[in-house]
C-alpha positions, 0 to 999 in steps of 0.5 A: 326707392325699393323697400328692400334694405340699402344694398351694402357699400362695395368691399375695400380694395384688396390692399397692396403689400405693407411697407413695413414687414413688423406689419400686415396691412388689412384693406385700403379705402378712402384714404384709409390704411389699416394695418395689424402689427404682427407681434401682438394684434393691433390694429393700427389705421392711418389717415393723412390729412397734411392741411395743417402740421398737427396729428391726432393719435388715439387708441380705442378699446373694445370694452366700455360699459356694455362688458360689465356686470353687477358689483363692477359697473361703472368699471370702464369709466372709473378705469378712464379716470385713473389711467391718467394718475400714472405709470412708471414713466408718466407718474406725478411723483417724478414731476412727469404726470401725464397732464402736465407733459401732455400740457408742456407740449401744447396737447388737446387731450382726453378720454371717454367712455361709452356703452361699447368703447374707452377711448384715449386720444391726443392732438399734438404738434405733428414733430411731438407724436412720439410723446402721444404714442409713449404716453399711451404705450406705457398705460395700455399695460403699465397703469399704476391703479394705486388704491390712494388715487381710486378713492379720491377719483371714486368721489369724483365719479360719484359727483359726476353721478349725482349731477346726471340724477338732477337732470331730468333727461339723464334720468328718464335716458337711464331709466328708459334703457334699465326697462327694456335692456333686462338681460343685457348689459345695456341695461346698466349705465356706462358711469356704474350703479351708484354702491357699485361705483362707492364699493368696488375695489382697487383689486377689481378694477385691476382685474378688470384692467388685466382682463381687457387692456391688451394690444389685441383688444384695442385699435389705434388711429393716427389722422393728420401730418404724418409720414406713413414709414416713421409714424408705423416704424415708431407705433412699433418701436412703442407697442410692439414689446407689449405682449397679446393677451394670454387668454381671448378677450372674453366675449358678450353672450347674452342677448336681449330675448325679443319683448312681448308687450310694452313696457312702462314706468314712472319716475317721480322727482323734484323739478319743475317740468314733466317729461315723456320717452318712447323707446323702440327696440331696434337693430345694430350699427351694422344692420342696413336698416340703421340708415333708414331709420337715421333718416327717420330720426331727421324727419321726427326730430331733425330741427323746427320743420321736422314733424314732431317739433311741429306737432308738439313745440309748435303746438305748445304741448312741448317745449322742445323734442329730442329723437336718437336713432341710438347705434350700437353694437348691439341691438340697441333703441329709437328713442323720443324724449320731450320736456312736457309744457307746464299744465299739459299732460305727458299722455297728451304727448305720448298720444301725439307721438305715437299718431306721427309714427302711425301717419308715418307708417299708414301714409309713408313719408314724401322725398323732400322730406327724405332728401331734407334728411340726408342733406341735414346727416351729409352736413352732420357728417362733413362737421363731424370730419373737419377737424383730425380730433373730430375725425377720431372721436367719430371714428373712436364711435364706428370702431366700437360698434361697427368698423372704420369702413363703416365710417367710410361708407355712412354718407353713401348708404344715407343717400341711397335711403327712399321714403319706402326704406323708411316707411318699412323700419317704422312697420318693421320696429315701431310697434308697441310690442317693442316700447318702453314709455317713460314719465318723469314726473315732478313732486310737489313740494308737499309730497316731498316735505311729508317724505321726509317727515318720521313715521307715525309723525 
């Protein structure tokens, strides 16, 4: 293969007229059609899939933790929550919740929140869409956000919170972005800042709401059995009264500055085993080099024959080995996490993983490795579209940081990734002028009793 970046998948064919004039439809691919509805700027993208008679109808907003700033962090993930406490329609006082209709009708449902997205989706029997599309057409603009339900969803999250700060891994993965994001807004976790979280108020979080929940901030997204003439016909008759926002949606400026010498940090804490990070600073989703380095973090970490499970868990210098090639919207990290085996010490770890990468970049890699790769992301990407839900959630994570074609076009710029492709992003991004290291270190029970003893005690 070239060492130049994958070349980048062909355009959509240029679509053919709508079928629906409240519509203009954008590009067609791959069985895609993606539409905006004219009156307000939705994004509307269909994909039939008629094996079995059910739907699954999601809407995604363009706003997730990396849209916050000090004093409302956490804000997207809070909002998630109480968006199923009620609108005028769907309210639990009127014995029509949102969970509860949702339920009646023998709907799988949810919501997350992530660094660059919220999503919302539901898979219903294909003849109970119009409940999924009233449902979400009336929170999109109509969220009650009633202060009696913040406080109690408030405890919630904070519960949710503390659960992540007595997990190892959760821990060094926040603080590993807190040190290398400094001015962007990845440096904040997408569950909020925990005072942010106790001490924002209703008001705020509305003002949040109103500022980024509007049709021409969101993408909506119908995969299954569907006919494409009713199904835009009735997304329109539910969203189409619901105005554009009257201001642009307010645009992320700032940009990480590049690093200029490694980063490091400790974090000392109950537990049992030690454990040890290496972030890299990286690209965006949409870079070609994202692939590449996919394909790298299959052969670092993608399962018992990958290199780092041999050098460190098969060596017994770990117990297991974590690689995410993280894709973002932004420029984002390639990160290893390893939990150290009891009685090795987490340099010793670190040290193995920074000769792996430097094998790698003095020696290359060999092709059955990278075909191993790409047959272990293909099938990745064949589960991840077996189902429509599963079908939206991976496609809820492309919209957010990239674009459905995107999606589309994953599997083909995989497999057109060589072992000089990869070889060059680990020169290119996995240099120490780039990483941040992270420990986490457990406490002996004698430092923590003597924390906790009074001054002068």
């Amino acid at each position: 293969m070239s060492s130049a970046p994958p070349r980048p998948a062909a355009a959509a064919a240029p679509p053919s007229s709508s079928p629906n004039p409240a519509y203009e439809l954008l590009a067609e691919k791959a069985g895609f059609r993606e539409f905006r509805l004219k009156k307000n700027g939705l994004r509307v993208l269909l994909l039939q899939n008629r094996v079995a008679p059910v739907a699954t109808f999601a809407i995604v907003y363009h706003v997730g933790s990396r849209n916050e700033a000090v004093g409302h962090t956490g804000a997207t993930h809070l909002l998630e929550h109480l968006m199923f406490k009620g609108t005028p329609e769907f309210d639990r006082a009127k014995g029509t919740a949102v969970a509860a209709v949702l339920e009646a009708i023998g709907a799988r449902f949810n919501a997350t929140t992530w660094f660059d997205r919220t999503n919302y989706y539901e898979t219903v029997p294909s003849d109970a869409l119009d409940t999924a599309l009233a449902i979400e057409a009336s929170r999109m603009r109509s969220a009650l956000l009633r202060d009696e339900d913040r406080a109690p969803e408030m405890t919630v999250v904070r519960n949710e919170f503390e659960r992540g700060e007595n997990s190892p891994f959760q821990v060094l993965y926040k603080e590993t972005f807190a040190t290398a994001f400094r001015e962007h807004p990845y440096h904040h976790p997408t569950i909020g800042w925990r005072t942010d979280i106790e001490g924002v108020s209703t008001e705020r979080l509305r003002e949040f709401y109103d500022t980024f929940y509007h049709p021409n901030n969101a993408t909506a997204m119908l995969i299954g059995d569907f006919d494409e003439a009713v199904a835009l016909s009735s997304i329109e008759r539910r969203f189409g009264a619901i105005p554009p926002s009257l201001r642009p949606i307010p645009k992320v400026y700032t940009a990480e500055p590049p690093q200029e010498g490694e980063r490091r940090f400790v974090v000392r804490r109950a537990g049992e085993v030690a454990w040890c990070g290496l972030s890299w600073r990286t690209v965006e989703a949409r870079h070609p080099d994202t692939h590449a380095l996919a394909v790298l973090g299959h052969i670092l970490g993608g399962g018992i024959t990958a290199r780092l499970h041999q050098a460190l868990v098969e060596k017994s210098l770990a117990l297991s080995v974590t690689v995410v090639p993280w894709q973002l919207r932004d420029p984002a990290l390639f990160s290893v996490f390893a939990p150290v085996r009891p009685g090795i010490e987490p340099a010793e770890v670190e040290g193995v993983i920074r000769r792996e990468v430097a094998r790698i970049a003095a020696e290359s890699v060999t092709e059955a490795e990278c075909e191993k790769a790409r047959t272990q992301i293909e099938a990745e990407v064949v589960f991840d579209r077996d189902s429509t839900d599963q079908i939206a959630a991976s496609l809820s994570e492309a919209i957010a940081v990239a674009d459905w074609q995107w999606y589309a076009d994953y599997p083909e710029a995989i497999r057109r990734v060589g072992p000089a492709d990869v070889q060059r992003v680990v020169l290119t991004y996995l240099h120490d002028d780039g990483l941040t290291v992270g420990q986490y270190l457990p406490r002996p029970p004698a430092d923590l009793a003597i924390d906790a003893e009074e001054p002068g005690e």
